[in-house]
C-alpha positions in Angstrom: -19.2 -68.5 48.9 -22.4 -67.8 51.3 -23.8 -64.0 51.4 -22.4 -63.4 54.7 -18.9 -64.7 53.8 -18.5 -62.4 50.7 -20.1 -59.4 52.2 -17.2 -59.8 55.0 -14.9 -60.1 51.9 -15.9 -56.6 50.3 -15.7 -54.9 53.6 -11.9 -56.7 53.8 -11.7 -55.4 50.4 -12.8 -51.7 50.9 -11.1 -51.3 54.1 -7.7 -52.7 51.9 -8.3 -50.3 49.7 -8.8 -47.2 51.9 -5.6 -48.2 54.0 -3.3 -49.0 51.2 -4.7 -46.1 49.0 -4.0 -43.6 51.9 -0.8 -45.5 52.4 0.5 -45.1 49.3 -0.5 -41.6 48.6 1.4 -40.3 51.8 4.6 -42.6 51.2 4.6 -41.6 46.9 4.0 -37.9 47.4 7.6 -37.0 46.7 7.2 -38.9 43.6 3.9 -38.1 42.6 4.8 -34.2 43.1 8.0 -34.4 40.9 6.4 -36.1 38.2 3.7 -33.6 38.2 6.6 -31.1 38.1 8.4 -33.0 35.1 5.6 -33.8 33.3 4.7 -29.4 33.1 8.2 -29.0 32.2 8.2 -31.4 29.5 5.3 -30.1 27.2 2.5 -27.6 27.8 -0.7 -28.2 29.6 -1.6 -29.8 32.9 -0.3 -32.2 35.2 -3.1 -34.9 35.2 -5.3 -35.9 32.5 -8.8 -35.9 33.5 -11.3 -38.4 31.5 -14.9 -39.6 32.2 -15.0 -43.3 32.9 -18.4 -45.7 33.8 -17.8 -47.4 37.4 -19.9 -49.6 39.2 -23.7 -49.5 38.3 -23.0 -47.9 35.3 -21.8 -44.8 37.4 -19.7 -41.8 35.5 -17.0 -40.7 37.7 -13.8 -39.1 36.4 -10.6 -40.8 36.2 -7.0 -39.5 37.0 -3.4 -40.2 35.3 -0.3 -38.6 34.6 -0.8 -36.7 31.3 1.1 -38.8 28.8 0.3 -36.9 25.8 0.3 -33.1 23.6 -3.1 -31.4 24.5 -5.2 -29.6 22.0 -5.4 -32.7 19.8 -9.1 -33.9 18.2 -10.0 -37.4 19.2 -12.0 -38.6 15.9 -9.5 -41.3 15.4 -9.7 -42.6 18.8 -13.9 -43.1 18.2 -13.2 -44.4 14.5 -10.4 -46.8 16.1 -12.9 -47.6 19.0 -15.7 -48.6 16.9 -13.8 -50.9 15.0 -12.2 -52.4 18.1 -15.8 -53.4 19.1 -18.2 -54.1 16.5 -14.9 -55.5 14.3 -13.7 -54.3 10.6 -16.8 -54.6 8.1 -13.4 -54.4 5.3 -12.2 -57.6 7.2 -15.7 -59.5 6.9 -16.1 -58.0 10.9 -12.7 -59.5 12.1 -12.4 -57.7 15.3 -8.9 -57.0 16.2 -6.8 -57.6 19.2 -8.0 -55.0 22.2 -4.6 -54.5 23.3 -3.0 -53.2 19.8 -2.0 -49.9 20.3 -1.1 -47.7 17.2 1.6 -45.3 17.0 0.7 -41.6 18.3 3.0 -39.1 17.8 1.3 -37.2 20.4 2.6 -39.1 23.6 5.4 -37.0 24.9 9.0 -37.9 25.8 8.1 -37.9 29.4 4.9 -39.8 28.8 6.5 -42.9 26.6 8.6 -43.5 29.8 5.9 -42.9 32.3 3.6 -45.7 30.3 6.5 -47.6 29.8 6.9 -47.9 34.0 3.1 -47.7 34.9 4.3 -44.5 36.6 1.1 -42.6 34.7 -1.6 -44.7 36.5 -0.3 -43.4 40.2 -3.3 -40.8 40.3 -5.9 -43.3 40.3 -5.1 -43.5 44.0 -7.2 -40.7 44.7 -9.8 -42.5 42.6 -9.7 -45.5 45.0 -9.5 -43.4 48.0 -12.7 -41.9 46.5 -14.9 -45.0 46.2 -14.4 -44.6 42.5 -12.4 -47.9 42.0 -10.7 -50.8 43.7 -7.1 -51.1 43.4 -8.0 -54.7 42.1 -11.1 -55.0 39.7 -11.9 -54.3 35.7 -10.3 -51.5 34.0 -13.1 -48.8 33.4 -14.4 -48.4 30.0 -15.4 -45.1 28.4 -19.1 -44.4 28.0 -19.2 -45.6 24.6 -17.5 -49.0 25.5 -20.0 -49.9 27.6 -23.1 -48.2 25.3 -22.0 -51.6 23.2 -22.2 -54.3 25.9 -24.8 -57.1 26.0 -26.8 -57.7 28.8 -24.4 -60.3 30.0 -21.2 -58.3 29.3 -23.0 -55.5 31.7 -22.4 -58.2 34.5 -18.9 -56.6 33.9 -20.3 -53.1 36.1 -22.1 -55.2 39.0 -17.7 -54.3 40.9 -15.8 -51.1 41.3 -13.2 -50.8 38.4 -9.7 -51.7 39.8 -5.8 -50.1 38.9 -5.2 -53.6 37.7 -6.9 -56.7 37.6 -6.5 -60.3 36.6 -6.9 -60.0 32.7 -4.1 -57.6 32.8 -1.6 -59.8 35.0 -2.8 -62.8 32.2 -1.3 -60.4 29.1 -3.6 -61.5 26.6 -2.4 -59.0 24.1 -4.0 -61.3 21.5 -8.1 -60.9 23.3 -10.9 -59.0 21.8 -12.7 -56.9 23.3 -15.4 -59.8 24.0 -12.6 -61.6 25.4 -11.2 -59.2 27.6 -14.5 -59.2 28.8 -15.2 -62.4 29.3 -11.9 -62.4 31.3 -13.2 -59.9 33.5 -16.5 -61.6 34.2 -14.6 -64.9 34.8 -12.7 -62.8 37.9 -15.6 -61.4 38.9 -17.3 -65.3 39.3 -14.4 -66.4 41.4 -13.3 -63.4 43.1 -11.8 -63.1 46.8 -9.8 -61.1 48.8 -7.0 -64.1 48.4 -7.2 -63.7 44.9 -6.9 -59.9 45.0 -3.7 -60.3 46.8 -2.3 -62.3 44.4 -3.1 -60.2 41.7 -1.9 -57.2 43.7 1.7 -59.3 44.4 1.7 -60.5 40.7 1.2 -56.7 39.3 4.2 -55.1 41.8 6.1 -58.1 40.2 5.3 -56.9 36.6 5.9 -53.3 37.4 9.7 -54.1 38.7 10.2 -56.5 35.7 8.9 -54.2 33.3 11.8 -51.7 34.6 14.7 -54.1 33.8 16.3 -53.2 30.6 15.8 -56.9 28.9 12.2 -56.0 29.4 11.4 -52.7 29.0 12.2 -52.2 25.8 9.4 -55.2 24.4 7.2 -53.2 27.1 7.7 -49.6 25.8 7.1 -50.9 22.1 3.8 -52.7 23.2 2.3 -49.4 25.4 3.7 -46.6 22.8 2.7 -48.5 19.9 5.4 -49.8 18.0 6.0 -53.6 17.1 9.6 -55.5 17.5 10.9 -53.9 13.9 9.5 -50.5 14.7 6.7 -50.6 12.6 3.3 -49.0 13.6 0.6 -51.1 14.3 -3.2 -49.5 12.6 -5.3 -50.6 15.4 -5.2 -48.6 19.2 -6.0 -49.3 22.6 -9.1 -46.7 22.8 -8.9 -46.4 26.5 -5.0 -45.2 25.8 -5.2 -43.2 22.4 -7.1 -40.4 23.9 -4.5 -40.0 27.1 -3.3 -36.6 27.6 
């Protein structure tokens, strides 16, 4: 793709974002003010969780979601957990484990297993796209010490705005690393378009409604609360979920 192409591309891309992010704020703000209103009423603390994130160029900005989980709580596992998900287990000769593996936390709330469970929890980071913060198609943002341990290829990974979802999660590579889900990310960055962000966009909405079918939500539930298909709890956590409030 020549320079002038793909700089038409982004604009398509931003101006997508701005309309559809505006869009859906306006048409979801029943829903987005009765969650806010369930999820006080459920367990104490705020509405929204609020959490620093690295965006494109290695900018901080803070991120918004539904607050899925008990407040108050210290997050030492979550940067134990975190270190092992990148630099591997030294107790497992440096196996590194799955990314995706999320351990059981008893601090998610009732409100906030079902809100994970339908994606419902990530409906704030419309503000964030409205912002200029992220894309609603693009990498997930990493926390600061995530990206403290890329290489100077993985930083490739900051050269686009983070998205809401993006084509490593529509792939459900539950088994990848975190070098993996990584080199997933640059491999959408290589061959991106504004074609390819539509699919990705049409391919997510299809998840989302298939994820709310009973046959489906269940397996789904288990996987985002941290629970395998006999119950058991997993030891290894999704660090950008453990710490979510």
């Amino acid at each position: 793709m020549n320079i002038t192409r793909r700089r038409a591309q982004e604009g398509l891309k931003r101006l997508f974002d701005v309309v559809a992010a505006m869009a859906g704020l306006i048409v979801l703000a029943p829903l987005l003010g009765l969650i806010a209103l369930l999820v006080r009423l459920d367990s104490e603390g705020p509405a929204l969780f609020r959490q620093e994130r690295i965006g494109r160029n290695g900018q901080p900005f803070t991120i918004y979601k539904f607050r899925t989980m008990s407040v108050g709580s210290s997050d030492g596992d979550y940067l134990r957990q975190l270190n092992l998900l990148i630099h591997g287990d030294p107790a497992a000769g440096g196996r590194k484990q799955p990314y995706r593996k999320i351990g059981y936390d008893p601090r998610i709330t009732r409100l906030g297993r079902w809100l994970r469970a339908t994606y419902l929890d990530e409906l704030p980071q419309l503000w964030n796209v409205l912002r200029g913060d992220m894309s609603l198609v693009g990498p997930r943002p990493h926390v600061r010490l995530e990206v403290a341990a890329y290489s100077a290829r993985q930083r490739g990974r900051l050269a686009v705005r983070p998205g809401i979802t993006g084509l490593w999660q529509l792939q459900g590579k539950q088994t990848a690393t975190f070098d993996e889900m990584i080199e997933q990310d640059l491999e959408y960055i290589a061959q991106w378009s504004f074609w390819l962000d539509l699919r990705i966009i049409f391919g997510t909405l299809r998840e989302v409604i298939s994820a709310a079918l009973p046959q489906r939500s269940q397996k789904r539930d288990m996987v985002r609360q941290g629970t395998d298909d006999e119950g058991h709890s997993p030891s290894m956590v999704h660090p950008s979920s453990y710490v979510r409030r």
